[in-house]
C-alpha positions in Angstrom: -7.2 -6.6 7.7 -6.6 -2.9 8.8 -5.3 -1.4 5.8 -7.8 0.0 3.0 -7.6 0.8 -0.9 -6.7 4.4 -1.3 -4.4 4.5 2.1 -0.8 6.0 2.3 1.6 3.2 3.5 5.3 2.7 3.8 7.6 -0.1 2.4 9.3 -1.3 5.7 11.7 -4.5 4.3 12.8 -5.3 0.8 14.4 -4.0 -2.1 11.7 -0.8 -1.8 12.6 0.0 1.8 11.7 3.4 2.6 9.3 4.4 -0.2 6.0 5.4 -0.2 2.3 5.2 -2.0 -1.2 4.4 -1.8 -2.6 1.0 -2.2 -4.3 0.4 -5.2 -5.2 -3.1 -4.9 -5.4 -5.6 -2.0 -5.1 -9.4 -2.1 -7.1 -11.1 0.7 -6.5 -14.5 -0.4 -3.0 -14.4 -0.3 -2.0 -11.7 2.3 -0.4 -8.9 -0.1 -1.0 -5.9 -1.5 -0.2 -3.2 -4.8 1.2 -0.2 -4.0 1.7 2.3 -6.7 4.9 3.0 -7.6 6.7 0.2 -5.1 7.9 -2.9 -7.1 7.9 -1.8 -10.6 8.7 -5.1 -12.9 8.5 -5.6 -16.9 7.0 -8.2 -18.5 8.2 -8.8 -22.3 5.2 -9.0 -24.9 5.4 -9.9 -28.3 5.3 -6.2 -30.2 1.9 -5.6 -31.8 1.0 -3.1 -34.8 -0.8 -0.7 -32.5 1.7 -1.0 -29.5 5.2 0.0 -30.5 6.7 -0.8 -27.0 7.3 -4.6 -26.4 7.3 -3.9 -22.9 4.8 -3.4 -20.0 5.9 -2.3 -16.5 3.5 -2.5 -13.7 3.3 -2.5 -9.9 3.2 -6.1 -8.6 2.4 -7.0 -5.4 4.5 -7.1 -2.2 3.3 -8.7 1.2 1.3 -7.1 3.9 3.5 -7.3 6.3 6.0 -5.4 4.7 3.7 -2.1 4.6 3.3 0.2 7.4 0.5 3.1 7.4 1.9 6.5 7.1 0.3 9.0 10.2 -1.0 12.1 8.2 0.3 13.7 11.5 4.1 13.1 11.7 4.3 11.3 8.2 5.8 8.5 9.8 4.6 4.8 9.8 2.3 4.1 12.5 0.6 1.0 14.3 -3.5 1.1 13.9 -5.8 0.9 16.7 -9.7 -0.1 16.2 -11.4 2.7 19.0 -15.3 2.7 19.4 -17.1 5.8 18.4 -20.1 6.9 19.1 -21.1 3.1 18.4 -19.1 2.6 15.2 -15.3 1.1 14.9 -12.7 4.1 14.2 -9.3 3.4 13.0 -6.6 5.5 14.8 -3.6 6.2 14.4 -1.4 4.8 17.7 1.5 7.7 17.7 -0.3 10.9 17.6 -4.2 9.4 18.1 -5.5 11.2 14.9 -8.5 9.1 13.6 -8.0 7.7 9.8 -10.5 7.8 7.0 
C-alpha cells in the first residue's frame, strides 16, 4: 500500500468525484480508506440528556482504488513511484518527480 495517514488524495469515482482531503484512517484488511470530508453519512441515535442532537455524521470509508494522491506540484492526482535513495525507498511523485513525505 502506497498511500499514508496524513496524505492529500483525490476522490476519482463515486458520488464524491472530484473532492479532496487527507486520509485520516486506513483499512488494510479490507482495502479502503477515511478521507475527511468525502462521504459524510448520518447515523440516527436515540437522543440522550447530555446530547441534544439525535444525529451523528461522520466520514465513512470509501475504497482504495477510488483515491488518487494529489502532486503538491500541479495539485493534480498523480501515480506513485517507489525510487532508491541514498539506500532508503522514496515515494515520488510520477508527473513532476517531486519526492513525497
Amino acid at each position: 500500500m502506497r498511500l499514508k495517514q496524513g496524505d492529500n488524495v483525490i476522490v476519482i469515482a463515486g458520488k464524491d468525484k472530484g473532492k479532496t482531503g487527507k486520509i485520516t484512517k486506513i483499512l488494510k484488511e479490507v482495502n479502503r480508506v477515511v478521507v475527511e470530508g468525502v462521504n459524510r453519512m448520518k447515523k440516527n441515535r436515540k437522543v440522550q440528556q447530555k446530547d441534544a442532537d439525535g444525529q451523528i455524521e461522520f466520514d465513512a470509508p470509501i475504497n482504495i482504488s477510488n483515491v488518487m494522491l494529489v502532486d503538491p506540484k500541479t495539485k493534480t492526482g498523480t501515480r506513485i513511484q517507489i525510487k532508491k535513495v541514498d539506500g532508503k525507498n522514496v515515494r515520488v511523485s510520477q508527473k513532476s518527480g517531486t519526492e513525497l513525505k
